[in-house]
Structures are given as C-alpha cells and as structure tokens.
BANUDO-512365 format. One record per residue (C-alpha): y, x, z. Coordinates in steps of 0.001 Angstrom, whole numbers, plus 524288, in hexadecimal, padded with zeros to 5 digits. Example, Ala and Ser with C-alpha at 12.3 -4.5 7.8 and 13.67 -1.06 7.14 Angstrom:
BEGIN
7EE6C8300C81E787FBDC8356681BE4
// end
This chain:
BEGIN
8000080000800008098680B7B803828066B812BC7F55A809D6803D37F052818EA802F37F76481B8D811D07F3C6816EE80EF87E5C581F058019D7E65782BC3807A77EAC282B5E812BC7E1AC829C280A157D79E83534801F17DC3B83D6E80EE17DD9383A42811C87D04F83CB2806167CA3B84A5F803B77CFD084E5E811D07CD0C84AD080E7C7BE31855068035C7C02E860AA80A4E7C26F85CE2816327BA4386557810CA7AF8A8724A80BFF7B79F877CC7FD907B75F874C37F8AF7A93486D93803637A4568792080AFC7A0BE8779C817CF798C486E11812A0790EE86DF680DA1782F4869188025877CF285E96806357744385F9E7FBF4768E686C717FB367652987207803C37598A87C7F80D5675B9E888C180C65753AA88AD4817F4749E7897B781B13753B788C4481D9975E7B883B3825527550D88EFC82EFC7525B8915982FD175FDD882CB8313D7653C882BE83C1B75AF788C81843FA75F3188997842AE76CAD8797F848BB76837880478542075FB08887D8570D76AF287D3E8585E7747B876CF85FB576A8D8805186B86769978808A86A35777688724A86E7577851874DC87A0F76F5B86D15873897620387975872C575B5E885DA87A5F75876890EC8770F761AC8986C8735E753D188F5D867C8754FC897A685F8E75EBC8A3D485EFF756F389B718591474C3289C5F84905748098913E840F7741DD89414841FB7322B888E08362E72F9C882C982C5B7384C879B682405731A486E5081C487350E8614B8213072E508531781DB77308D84842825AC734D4839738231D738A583F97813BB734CE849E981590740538563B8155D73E9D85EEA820407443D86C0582464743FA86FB98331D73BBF87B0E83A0A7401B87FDC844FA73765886A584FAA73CC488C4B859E473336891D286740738FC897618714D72FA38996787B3973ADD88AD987C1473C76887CC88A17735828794288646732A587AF287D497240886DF48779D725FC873108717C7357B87FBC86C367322087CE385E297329C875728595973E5B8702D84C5A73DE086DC98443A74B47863A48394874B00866E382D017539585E7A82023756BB86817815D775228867878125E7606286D74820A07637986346826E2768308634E8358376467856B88389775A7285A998474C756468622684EEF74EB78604E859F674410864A985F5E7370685CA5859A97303185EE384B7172F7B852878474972F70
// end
C-alpha cells in the first residue's frame, strides 16, 4: 500500500509540473497548422543565417545579407518555403548563394548551397 501512495503522489507531482511547464496559455509556443506570411519567412530566415555565422559555419559578411527570393516549392510532395540568400563578399564562387529551407509553418528544415 505504501509503494501505491509514493507511486500515486509522484505521479500527481509529475503531472501538475507538466501543467505549468508551458506558462498561462501556453505562451512561447506556435501553432503548428497555420501558414506563415512571406513577411515571417524573411524574418525566420534571417534570424537562422544569423545564428549560423554565430556558430562559425558562415562568414560574418553573412548577417548583413537580405533574402533575394522566397518562394514556396515542393519536395517529397511537401510544400516548403526557399529563401535565397546571395552574398558577393563571399570569396568562394561556388558558396555565394545560400539557400534556407523552411516548413511553410516556419519550422527550420536546413540550409546549403545547393538548393536542393
């Protein structure tokens, strides 16, 4: 019986903590099935090739750069938003244009040189 009220009010402690773990009305978090607005896509963008030079993969030239393209493509028969960076400064010809991949929820899917 003792193992049953321990296991009881852990469960209880758990459960309430899970509660609050996301403050009054779930602030913070994003609702998953509504489309961002191209406006949101360029920002989201920026925000990921910011944290990107930040972690050292990309010339610092990088965070002065604006989306050229956003457009919404389809891959694997999702669709997803392309964001086309082009940066002359960048001395490597092949890595000038970086392309970031976004759900069209805004969910960050990767980026490369590539496109694809």
């Amino acid at each position: 019986m003792r193992r049953f009220i321990v296991c009881l009010v852990f469960l209880l402690a758990v459960s309430i903590n899970g509660v609050f773990a996301h403050g009054p009305g779930g602030e913070g978090h994003k609702q998953l099935d509504v489309e961002i607005s191209e406006t949101q896509v360029m920002i989201q963008a920026q925000t990921i090739v910011t944290a990107i030079v930040k972690k050292g993969k990309l010339d610092a030239s990088w965070a002065e750069v604006e989306p050229k393209q956003i457009q919404k493509k389809t891959f694997n028969n999702r669709p997803e938003w392309v964001i086309t960076f082009n940066n002359p400064e960048e001395k490597d010809k092949a890595k000038q244009t970086l392309y970031v991949f976004l759900s069209i929820y805004g969910d960050y899917l990767g980026a490369n040189h590539t496109g694809s």
